[in-house]
N, C-alpha and C positions, 0 to 999 in steps of 0.2 A: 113390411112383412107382417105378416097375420099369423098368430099363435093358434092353437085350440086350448083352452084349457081340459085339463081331465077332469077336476072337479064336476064342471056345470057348465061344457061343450059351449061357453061364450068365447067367443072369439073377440081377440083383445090386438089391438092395433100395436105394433112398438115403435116408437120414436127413437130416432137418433138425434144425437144433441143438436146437433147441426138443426136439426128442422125442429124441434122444441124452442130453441132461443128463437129461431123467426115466427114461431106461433107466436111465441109468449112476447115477444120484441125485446128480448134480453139479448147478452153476448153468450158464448159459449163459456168463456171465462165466469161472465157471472151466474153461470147453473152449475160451471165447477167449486166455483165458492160456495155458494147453496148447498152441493154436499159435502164440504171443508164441514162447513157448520152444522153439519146434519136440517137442515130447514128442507131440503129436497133429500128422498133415502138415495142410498147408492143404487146404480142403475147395473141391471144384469150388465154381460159384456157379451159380445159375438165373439166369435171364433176369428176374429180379424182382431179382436180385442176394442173397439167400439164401441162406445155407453150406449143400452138401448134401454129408452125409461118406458115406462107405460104410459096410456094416453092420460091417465088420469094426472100424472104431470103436470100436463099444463092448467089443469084447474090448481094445484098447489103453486104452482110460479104465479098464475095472475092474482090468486087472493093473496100471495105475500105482498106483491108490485101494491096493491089495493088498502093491505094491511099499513103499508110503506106509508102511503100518502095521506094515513088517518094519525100517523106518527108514533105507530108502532114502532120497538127495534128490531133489528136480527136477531139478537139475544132472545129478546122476549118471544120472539117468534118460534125461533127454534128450542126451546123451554117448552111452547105451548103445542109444538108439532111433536114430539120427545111425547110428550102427556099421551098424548093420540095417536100416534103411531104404536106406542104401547097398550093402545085398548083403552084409556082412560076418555075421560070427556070434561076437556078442558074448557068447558061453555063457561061457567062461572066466573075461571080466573080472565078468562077474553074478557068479558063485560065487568069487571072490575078493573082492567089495563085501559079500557074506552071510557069510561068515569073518570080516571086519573088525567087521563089525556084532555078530557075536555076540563076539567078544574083548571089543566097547565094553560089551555087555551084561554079559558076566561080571566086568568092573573095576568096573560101578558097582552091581552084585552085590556083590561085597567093600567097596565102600566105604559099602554101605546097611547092612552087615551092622554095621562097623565102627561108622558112625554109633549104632545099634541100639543096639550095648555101652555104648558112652558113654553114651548118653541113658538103659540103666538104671541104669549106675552114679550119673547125678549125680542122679536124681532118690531112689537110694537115701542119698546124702550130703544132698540136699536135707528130706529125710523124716529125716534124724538130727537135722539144724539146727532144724527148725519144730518138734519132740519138746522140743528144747532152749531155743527162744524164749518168752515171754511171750505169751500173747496181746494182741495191740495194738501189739508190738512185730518193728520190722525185723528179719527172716531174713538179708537182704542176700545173695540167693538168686544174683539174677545177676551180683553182683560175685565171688561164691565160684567162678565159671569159672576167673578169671585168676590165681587162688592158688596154679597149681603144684602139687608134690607133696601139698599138703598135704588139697586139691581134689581133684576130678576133671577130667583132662584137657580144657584147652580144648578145643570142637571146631573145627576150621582148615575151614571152608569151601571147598570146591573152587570157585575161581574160573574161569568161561567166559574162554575164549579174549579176549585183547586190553582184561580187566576188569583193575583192580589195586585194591589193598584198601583206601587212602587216598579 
């Protein structure tokens, strides 16, 4: 269906949800949730009662999909779209959320890395042990973690937020 606008006689395509999610390669569900969260505005309705969004939609579905996979969240998305949909210009705090993101990226860079060392170190003390074992007989492979210097460094898992180790 094709609008006029009064404003400035552009004519303006409208999308029904249905065909927005197979643009955008979303579900219909997830552009409902999108304006749960206010991240997509609410979409006029037809006289059938139908969401019908503007074209411009699906440029706001693909940059969040996009924003998604640089490790943006919803939240902060719809925080950042809130800013702009109100007329603000939320460029600064974007590119201060893409800063944070890549610091997270490069800490668990070093912590992969770390990880890495360790797991060839034990699997080289584990490869001395089974050299040293009988066949048929316990290595006691993964009790050899918690032995301290004698070992190879336990590895201390990074526990997520609000997890404790017990």
């Amino acid at each position: 269906m094709l609008l006029v606008s009064e404003e400035n006689d552009v004519e303006e395509k409208l999308l029904r949800s249905g065909e927005l999610a197979r643009l955008a390669g979303v579900s219909t569900d997830l552009l409902r949730h999108y304006e749960r969260i206010g991240i997509v505005p609410r979409p006029e309705r037809a006289s059938n009662g139908y969401r019908q969004y503007p074209a411009k939609a699906l440029d706001r579905v693909q940059a969040v999909r996009r924003s998604l996979s640089l490790g943006f969240s919803l939240s902060e998305l719809a925080r950042i779209f809130a800013i702009r949909d109100h007329g603000g210009a939320p460029c600064r705090k974007v590119r201060n959320l893409a800063a944070e993101k890549l610091q997270q990226v490069e800490r668990s860079l070093l912590e992969l890395k770390a990880l890495r060392r360790q797991l060839r170190e034990t699997l080289l003390d584990w490869d001395r042990r089974l050299g040293k074992t009988p066949a048929g007989r316990r290595a006691e492979l993964l009790h050899s973690l918690h032995q301290g210097s004698s070992g190879p460094r336990a590895i201390q898992p990074q526990l997520k937020k609000g997890f404790s180790q017990t």
